[in-house]
C-alpha positions in Angstrom: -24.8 6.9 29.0 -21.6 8.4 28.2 -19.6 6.5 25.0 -16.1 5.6 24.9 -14.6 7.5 22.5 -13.3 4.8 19.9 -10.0 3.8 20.3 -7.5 4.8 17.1 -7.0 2.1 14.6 -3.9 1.8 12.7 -3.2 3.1 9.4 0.4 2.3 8.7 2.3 -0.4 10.7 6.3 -0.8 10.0 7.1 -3.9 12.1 11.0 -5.1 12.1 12.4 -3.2 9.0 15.8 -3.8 8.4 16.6 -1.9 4.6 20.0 -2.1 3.1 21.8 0.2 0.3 24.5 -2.5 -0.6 25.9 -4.2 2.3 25.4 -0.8 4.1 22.2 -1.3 6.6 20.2 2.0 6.8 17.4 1.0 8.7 18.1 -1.5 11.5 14.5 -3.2 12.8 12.6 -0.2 12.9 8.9 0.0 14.7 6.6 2.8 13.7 2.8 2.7 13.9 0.6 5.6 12.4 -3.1 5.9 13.4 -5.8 7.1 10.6 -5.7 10.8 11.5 -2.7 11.7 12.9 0.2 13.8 12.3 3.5 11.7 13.2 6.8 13.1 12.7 10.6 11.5 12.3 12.8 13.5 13.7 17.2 13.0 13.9 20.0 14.1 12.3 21.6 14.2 8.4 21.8 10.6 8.1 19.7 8.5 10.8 17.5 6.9 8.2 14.4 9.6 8.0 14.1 9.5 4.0 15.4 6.0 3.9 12.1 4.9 6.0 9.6 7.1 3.9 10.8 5.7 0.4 11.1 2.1 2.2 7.0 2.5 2.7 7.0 3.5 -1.1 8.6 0.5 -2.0 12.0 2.2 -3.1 14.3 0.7 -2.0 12.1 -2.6 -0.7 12.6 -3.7 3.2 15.2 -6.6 3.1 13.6 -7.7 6.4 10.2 -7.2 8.4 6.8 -6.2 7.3 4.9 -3.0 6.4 1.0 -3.0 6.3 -1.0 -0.3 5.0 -4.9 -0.2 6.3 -4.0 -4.0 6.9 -2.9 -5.0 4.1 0.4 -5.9 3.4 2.6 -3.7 1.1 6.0 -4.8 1.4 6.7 -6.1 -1.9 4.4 -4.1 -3.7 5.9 -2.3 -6.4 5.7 2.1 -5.6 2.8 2.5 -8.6 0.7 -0.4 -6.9 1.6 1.4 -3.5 0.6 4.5 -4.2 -3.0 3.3 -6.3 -3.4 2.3 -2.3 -3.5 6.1 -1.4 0.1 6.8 -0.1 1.4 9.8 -1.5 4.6 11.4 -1.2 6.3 14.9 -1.5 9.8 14.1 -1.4 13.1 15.7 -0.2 14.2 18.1 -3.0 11.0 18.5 -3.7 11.2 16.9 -7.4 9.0 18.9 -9.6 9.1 19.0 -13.5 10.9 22.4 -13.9 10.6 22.5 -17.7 6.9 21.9 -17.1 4.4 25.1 -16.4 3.0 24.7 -13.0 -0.6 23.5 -13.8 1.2 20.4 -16.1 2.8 19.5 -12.7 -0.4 19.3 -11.0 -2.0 17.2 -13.5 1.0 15.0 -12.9 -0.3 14.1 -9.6 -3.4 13.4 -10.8 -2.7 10.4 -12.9 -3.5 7.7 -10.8 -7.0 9.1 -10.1 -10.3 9.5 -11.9 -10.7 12.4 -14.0 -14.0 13.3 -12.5 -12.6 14.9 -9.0 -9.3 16.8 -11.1 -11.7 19.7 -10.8 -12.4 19.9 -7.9 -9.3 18.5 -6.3 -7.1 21.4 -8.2 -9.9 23.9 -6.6 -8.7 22.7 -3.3 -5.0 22.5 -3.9 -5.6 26.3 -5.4 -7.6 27.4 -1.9 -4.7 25.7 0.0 -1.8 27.4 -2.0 -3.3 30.3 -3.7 0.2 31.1 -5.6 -0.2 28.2 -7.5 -3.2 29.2 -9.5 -1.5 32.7 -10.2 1.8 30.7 -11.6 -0.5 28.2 -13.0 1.3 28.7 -16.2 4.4 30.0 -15.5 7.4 27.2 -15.4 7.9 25.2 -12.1 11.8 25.9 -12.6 11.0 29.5 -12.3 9.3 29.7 -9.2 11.4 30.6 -5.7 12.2 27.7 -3.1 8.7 27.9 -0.8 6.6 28.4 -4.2 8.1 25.1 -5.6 7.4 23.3 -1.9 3.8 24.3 -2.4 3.6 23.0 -5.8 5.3 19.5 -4.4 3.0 19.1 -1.4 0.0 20.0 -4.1 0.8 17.6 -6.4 0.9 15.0 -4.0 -2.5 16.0 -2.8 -4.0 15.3 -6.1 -3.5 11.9 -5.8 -6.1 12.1 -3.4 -3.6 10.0 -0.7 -5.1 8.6 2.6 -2.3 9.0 3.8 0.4 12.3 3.2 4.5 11.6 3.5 6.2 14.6 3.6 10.1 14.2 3.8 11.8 17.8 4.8 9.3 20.3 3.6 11.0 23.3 5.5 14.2 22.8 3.9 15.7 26.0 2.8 12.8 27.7 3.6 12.8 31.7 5.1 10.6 31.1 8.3 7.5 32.7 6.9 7.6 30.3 4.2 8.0 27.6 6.5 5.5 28.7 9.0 2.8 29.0 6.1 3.7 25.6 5.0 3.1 24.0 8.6 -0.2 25.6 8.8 -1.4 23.8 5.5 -0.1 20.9 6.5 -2.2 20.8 9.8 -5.2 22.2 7.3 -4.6 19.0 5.4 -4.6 16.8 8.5 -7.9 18.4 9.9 -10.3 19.7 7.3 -8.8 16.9 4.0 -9.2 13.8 6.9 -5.6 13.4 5.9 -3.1 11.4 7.7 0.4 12.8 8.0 3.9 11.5 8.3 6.6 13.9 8.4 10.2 14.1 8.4 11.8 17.0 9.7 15.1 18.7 10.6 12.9 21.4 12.1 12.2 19.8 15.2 10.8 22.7 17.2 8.4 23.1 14.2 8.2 19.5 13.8 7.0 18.4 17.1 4.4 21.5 17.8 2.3 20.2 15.2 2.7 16.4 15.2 0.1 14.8 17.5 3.4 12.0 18.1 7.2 11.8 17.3 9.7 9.4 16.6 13.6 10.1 17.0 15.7 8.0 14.9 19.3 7.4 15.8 22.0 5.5 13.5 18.7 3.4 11.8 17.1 2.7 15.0 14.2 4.4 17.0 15.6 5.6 20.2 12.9 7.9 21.6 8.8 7.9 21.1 5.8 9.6 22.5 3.5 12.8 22.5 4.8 15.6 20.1 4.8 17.9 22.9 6.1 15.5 25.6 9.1 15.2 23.2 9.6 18.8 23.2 10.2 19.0 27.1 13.0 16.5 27.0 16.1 17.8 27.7 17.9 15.8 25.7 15.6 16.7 22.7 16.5 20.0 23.6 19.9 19.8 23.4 20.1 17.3 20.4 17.7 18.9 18.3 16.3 23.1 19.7 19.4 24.7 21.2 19.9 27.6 18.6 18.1 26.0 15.8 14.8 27.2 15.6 
């Protein structure tokens, strides 16, 4: 008898989110679902709500209305150290390293929240996935170029040993060979760590090859869904988001 394969379950549910920054509202009753495994990506432009959504699942700043649930439970007023205990991690816009610190101090950084027993060999892994690292490993985060310091962002989230990997703009800035390294660790990430990935993304072209689904935000509201590569045959994708910018 053949099997069904099983159907996905869901990881991260955003139901209804309405978040507000003073009386202006960012996020206007936003769905999202993630299931365990996939790559989903947010895609709009400067100002739809992309970042706004990520730090909403980390708590900061809290939905004013509407629920999120992570691996069914319910983590909308849960404070962002409780939130990420629950194995969310996030590497976020800016990227937000400790430049006076040497890169090996930043590492151990993301590490706090977790048993000491797997730092070894989860800075072995973060080292196979971003060699550069362990060659820098005590040089000073400040003094490292753009890509290196994305590396050492997306590490250190990774040694929290998340379930689940927010990654808000990692191409930003980035020469294309920097960027297209960084997208091939990420899908490494998804696919060998069992790690599930949301992403936001100006890159859209980038953005949408990798990501199993896609979501376009418009003005704090979901406009458009569906298959990563359905996405990226829509005309008005195209025009919005690929003509020229690639």
């Amino acid at each position: 008898m053949s099997h069904m394969p099983n159907p996905p379950t869901t990881m991260l549910s955003i139901s209804g989110v309405h978040t507000y920054y003073g009386n202006i509202e960012a996020l206007k009753g936003i769905d999202v679902e993630i299931n365990h495994g996939e790559i989903v990506t947010l895609i709009g432009a400067n100002g739809a709500g992309k970042t706004t959504l990520l730090m909403t699942v980390c708590g900061t700043p809290q939905a004013a209305r509407g629920h999120i649930t992570f691996e069914g439970k319910d983590i909308t007023r849960m404070p962002t150290h409780e939130i990420v205990t629950k194995g969310i991690a996030q590497s976020p816009e800016g990227r937000r390293i400790f430049p006076g610190m040497t890169v090996f101090e930043n590492i151990q950084m993301g590490a706090m929240s977790c048993d000491p027993e797997y730092f070894d060999q989860d800075y072995t892994r973060v080292t196979e996935l971003f060699p550069i690292l362990k060659e820098r490993q005590n040089q000073r985060a400040g003094t490292l170029s753009g890509g290196e310091q994305q590396m050492l962002a997306i590490g250190r989230a990774m040694m929290s040993r998340p379930r689940l990997l927010l990654l808000d703009e990692p191409s930003l800035g980035l020469a294309p060979l920097i960027v297209k390294q960084i997208f091939e660790v990420i899908a490494e990430i998804n696919q060998t760590d069992n790690v599930t990935v949301m992403l936001v993304e100006q890159n859209a072209y980038h953005a949408l090859r990798l990501a199993h689904r896609g979501y376009v935000l418009v003005n704090g509201k979901i406009a458009m869904s569906g298959p990563g590569s359905e996405l990226l045959e829509r005309p008005e994708i195209r025009a919005a988001y690929l003509e020229g910018g690639r």
